[in-house]
C-alpha positions as CSV (number, residue, x, y, z in Angstrom):
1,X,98.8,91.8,78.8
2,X,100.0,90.0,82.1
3,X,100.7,91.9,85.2
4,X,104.3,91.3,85.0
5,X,105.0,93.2,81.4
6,X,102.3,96.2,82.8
7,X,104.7,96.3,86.0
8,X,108.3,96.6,84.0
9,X,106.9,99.1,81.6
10,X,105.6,101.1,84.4
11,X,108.9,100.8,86.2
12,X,110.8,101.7,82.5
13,X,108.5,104.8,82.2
14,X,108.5,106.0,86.1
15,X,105.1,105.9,86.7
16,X,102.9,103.4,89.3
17,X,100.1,103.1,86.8
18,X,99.6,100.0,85.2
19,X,98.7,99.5,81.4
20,X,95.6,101.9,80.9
21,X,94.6,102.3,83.9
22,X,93.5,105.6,85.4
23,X,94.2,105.0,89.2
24,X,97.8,105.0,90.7
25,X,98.9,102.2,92.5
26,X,99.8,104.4,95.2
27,X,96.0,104.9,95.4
28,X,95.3,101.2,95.2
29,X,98.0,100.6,97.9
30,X,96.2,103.5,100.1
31,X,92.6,102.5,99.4
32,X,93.7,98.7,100.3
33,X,95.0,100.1,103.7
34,X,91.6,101.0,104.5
35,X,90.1,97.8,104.3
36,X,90.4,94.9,106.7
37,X,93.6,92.3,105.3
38,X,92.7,89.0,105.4
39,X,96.1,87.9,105.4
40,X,96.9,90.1,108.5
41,X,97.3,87.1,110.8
42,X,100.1,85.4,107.8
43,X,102.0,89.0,108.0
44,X,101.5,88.9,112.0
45,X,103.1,85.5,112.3
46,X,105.9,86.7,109.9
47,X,106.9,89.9,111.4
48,X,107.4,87.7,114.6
49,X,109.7,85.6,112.9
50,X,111.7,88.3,111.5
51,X,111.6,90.0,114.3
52,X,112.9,86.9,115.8
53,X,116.0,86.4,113.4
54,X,117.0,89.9,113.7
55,X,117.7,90.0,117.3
56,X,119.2,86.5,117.1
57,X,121.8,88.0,115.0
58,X,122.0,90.7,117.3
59,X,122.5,89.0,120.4
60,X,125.1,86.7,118.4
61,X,127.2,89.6,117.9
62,X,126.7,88.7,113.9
63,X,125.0,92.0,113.1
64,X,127.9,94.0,112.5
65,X,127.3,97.0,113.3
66,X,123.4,96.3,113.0
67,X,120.6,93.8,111.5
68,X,119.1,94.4,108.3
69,X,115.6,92.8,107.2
70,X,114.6,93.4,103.9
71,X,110.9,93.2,102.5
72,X,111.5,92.3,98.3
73,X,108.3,94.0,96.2
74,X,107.6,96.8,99.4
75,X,105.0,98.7,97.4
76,X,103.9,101.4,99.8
77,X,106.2,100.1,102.3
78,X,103.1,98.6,104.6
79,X,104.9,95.8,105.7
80,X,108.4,97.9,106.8
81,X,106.2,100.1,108.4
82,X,104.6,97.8,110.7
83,X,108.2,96.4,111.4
84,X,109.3,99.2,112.4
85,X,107.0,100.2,114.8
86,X,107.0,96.8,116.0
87,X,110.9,96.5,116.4
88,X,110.7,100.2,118.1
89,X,108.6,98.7,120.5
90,X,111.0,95.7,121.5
91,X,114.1,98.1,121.8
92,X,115.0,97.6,118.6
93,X,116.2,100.7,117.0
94,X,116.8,102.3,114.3
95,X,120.7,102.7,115.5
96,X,119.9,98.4,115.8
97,X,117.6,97.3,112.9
98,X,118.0,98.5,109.4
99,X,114.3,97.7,107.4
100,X,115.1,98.1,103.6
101,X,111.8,98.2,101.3
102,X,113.1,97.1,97.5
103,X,110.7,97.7,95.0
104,X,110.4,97.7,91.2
105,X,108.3,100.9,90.7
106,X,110.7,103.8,91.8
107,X,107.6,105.8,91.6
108,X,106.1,103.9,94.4
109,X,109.5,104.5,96.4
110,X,109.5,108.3,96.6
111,X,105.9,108.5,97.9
112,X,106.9,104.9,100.7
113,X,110.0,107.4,102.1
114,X,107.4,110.2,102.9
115,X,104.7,107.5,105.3
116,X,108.0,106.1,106.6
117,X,110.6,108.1,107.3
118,X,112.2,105.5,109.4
119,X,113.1,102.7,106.6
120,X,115.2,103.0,103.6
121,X,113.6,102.1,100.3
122,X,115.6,101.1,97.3
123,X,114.7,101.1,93.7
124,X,115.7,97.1,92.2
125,X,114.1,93.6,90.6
126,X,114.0,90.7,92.6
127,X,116.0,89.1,89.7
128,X,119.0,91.0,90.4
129,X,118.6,92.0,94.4
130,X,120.9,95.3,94.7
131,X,122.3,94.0,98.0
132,X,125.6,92.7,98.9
133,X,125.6,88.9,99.3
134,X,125.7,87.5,102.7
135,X,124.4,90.7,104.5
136,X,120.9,89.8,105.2
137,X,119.3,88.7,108.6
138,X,116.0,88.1,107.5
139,X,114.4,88.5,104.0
140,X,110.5,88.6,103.2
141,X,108.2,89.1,100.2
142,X,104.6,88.8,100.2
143,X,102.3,88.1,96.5
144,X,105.7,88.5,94.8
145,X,106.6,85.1,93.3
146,X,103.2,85.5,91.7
147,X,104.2,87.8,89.2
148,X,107.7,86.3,88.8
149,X,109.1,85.3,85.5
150,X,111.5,83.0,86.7
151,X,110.7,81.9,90.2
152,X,114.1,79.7,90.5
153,X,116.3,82.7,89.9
154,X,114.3,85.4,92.0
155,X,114.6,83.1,95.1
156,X,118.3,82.7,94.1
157,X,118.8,85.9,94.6
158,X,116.7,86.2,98.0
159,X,118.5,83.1,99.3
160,X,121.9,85.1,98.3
161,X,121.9,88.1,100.5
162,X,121.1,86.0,103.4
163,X,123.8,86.0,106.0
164,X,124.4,82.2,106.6
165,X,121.8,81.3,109.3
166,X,119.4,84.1,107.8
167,X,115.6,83.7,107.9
168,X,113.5,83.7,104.6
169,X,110.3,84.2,104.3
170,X,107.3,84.0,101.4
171,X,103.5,84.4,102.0
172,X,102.2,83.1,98.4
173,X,98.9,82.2,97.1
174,X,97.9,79.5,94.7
175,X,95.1,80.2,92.1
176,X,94.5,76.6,92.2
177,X,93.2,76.8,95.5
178,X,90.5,79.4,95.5
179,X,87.0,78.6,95.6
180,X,83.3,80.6,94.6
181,X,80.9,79.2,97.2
182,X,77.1,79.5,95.7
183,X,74.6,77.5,94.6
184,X,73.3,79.9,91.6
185,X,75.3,78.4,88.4
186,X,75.3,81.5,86.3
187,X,77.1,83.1,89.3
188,X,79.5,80.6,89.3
189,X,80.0,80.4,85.7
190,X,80.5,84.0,85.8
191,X,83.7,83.8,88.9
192,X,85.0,80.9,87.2
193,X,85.4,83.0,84.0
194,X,86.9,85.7,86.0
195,X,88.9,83.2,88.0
196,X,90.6,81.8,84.5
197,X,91.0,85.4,82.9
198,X,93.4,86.3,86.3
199,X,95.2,83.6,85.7
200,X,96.0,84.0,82.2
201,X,97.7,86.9,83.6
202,X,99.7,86.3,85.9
203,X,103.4,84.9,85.1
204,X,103.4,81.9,88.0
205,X,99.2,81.7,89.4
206,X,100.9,78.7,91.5
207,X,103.2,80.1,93.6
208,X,103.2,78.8,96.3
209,X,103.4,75.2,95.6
210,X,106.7,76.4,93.0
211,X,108.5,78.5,96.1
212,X,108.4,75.5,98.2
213,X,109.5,72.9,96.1
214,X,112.1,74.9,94.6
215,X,113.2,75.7,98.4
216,X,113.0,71.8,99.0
217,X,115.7,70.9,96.1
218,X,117.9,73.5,97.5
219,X,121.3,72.5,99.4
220,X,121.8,76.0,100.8
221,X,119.0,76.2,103.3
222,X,117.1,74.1,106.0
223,X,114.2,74.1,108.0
224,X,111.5,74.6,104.7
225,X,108.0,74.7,106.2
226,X,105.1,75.5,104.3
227,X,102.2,76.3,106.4
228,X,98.7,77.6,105.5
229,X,95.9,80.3,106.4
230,X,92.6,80.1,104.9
231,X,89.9,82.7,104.3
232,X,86.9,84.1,103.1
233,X,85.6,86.9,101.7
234,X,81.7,87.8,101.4
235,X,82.2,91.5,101.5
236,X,84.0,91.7,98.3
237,X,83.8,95.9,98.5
238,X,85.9,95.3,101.6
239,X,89.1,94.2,99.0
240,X,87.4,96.6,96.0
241,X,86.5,99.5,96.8
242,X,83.7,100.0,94.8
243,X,84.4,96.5,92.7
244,X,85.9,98.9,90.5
245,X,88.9,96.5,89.6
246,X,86.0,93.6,88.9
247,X,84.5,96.1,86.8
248,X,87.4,96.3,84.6
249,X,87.9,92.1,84.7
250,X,84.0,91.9,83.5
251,X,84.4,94.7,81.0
252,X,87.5,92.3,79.4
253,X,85.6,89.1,79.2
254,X,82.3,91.1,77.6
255,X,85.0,92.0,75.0
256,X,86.4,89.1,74.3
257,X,82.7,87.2,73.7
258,X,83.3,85.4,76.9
259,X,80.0,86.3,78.8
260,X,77.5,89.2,78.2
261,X,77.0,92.1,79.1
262,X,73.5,90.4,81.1
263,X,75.8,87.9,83.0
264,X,78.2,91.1,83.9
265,X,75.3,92.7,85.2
266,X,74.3,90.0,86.9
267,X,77.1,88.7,88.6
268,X,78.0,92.1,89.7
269,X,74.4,92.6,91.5
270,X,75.2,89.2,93.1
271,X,78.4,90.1,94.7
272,X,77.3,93.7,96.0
273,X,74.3,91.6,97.7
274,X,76.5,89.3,99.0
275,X,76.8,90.4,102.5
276,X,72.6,90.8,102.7
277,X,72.1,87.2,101.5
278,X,75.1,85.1,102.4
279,X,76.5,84.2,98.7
280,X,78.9,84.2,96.5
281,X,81.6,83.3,98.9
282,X,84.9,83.5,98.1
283,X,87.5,81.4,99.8
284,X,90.9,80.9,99.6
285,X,94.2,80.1,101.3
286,X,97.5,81.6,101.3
287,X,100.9,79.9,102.4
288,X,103.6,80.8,104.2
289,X,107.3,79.2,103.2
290,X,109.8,79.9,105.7
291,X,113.6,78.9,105.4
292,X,116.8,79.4,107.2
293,X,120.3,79.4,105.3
294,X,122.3,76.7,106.4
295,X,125.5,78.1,108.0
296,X,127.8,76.4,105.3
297,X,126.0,77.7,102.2
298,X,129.0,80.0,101.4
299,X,131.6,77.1,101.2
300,X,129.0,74.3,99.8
301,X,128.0,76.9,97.0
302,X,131.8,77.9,96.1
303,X,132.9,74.2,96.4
């Protein structure tokens, strides 16, 4: 079953636990928070920018009677959270800046209000955004378009409540891009197996590349830069808390006849050892696409 069908029958029953499994995502979300994000310089640089477009609509007198950024997929409302403090910082209150979490899984929404008080989370699919069009200063989402039936029509909708001259931004990943570094070929045959499984299950594995050319044939916005940020991770515990989510992955393909239970076994020594001898390393990039709607989308869309 792909993440996308486990996430909209979670959200259709009101829970935050996907398919069979026992753990909440609120858990996940929490036990995540723990762990050092290798994508915290992609969400630095993006905050900046939003940041950024906020108080430009500010100052411009276009945020009437304040600026609104919205983060699309919020989960536990990490990113919001950091915006806020952020924007607190820079004299940006809340009587300023309104930061919006929308997320699918109303479950997850309840328990974002209580860590931060200070933003407003809404309950909605990025395929039909329940925002007014044209009200948005800046507009993020972050592993989103990754799980996206139809990427087109989700950043249709993102590019829609954008206030002409509104900032978007997507931080993406690309399946096709990550890497096992090792020179042991069972290992390798092992993370490749993994590697293809993951991808069988998740609606758009190259989302990245689709966001930004699907921004690039637009004629409503400007200024599309795709940028990258590599990483690696050797300490896989440090993502997976006890590699209990690889656990479940390895469990899968020994079901399916795809390895053994031996390779399991194996391959699971090898990456709890990882950090003691230096492989498997795994390495991969994220992007960021950033956007700005051009000032005459309105008319050029209704013309």
């Amino acid at each position: 079953q792909s993440f996308t069908a486990m996430l909209h029958a979670a959200a259709a029953s009101g829970t935050d636990k996907l398919g069979d499994e026992v753990q909440s995502m609120a858990k996940l979300f929490a036990a995540y928070a723990s762990c050092e994000d290798p994508q915290q310089r992609l969400r630095n640089r993006c905050a900046a920018q939003l940041l950024e477009a906020a108080a430009r609509s500010i100052e411009g007198g276009v945020a009437e009677p304040k600026a609104l950024l919205v983060d699309v997929g919020s989960g536990m409302g990490r990113d919001v959270g950091a915006w806020r403090a952020q924007a607190d910082a820079a004299g940006l209150g809340a009587d300023r800046l309104d930061i919006v979490g929308v997320e699918l899984l109303g479950a997850l929404n309840e328990k974002a209000a209580v860590e931060h008080p200070s933003c407003r989370f809404i309950t909605g699919d990025v395929a039909a955004l329940p925002l007014d069009d044209c009200t948005v200063d800046g507009v993020h989402c972050s592993r989103l378009l990754i799980h996206s039936l139809d990427a087109a029509k989700a950043i249709d909708e993102m590019v829609r409540v954008l206030r002409p001259g509104g900032f978007g931004v997507f931080e993406e990943g690309d399946y096709g891009t990550n890497a096992c570094l090792t020179g042991d070929v069972r290992t390798a045959t092992v993370c490749r197996a993994v590697s293809d499984a993951t991808m069988g299950k998740l609606a758009n594995p190259h989302a990245a590349r689709v966001a930004y050319t699907l921004l690039l044939a637009r004629d409503d916005v400007e200024n599309v830069v795709l940028e990258s940020d590599s990483f690696c991770i050797l300490d896989m515990e440090s993502m997976d808390p006890g590699l209990n989510h690889m656990q479940k992955n390895l469990e899968g393909l020994v079901a399916a006849g795809t390895i053994t239970q031996e390779d399991a076994d194996y391959y699971r020594e090898r990456v709890r050892n990882a950090p003691r001898v230096g492989e498997p390393i795994t390495a991969a990039v994220m992007f960021k696409i950033s956007f700005t709607k051009k000032q005459a989308a309105t008319a050029a869309n209704s013309a």
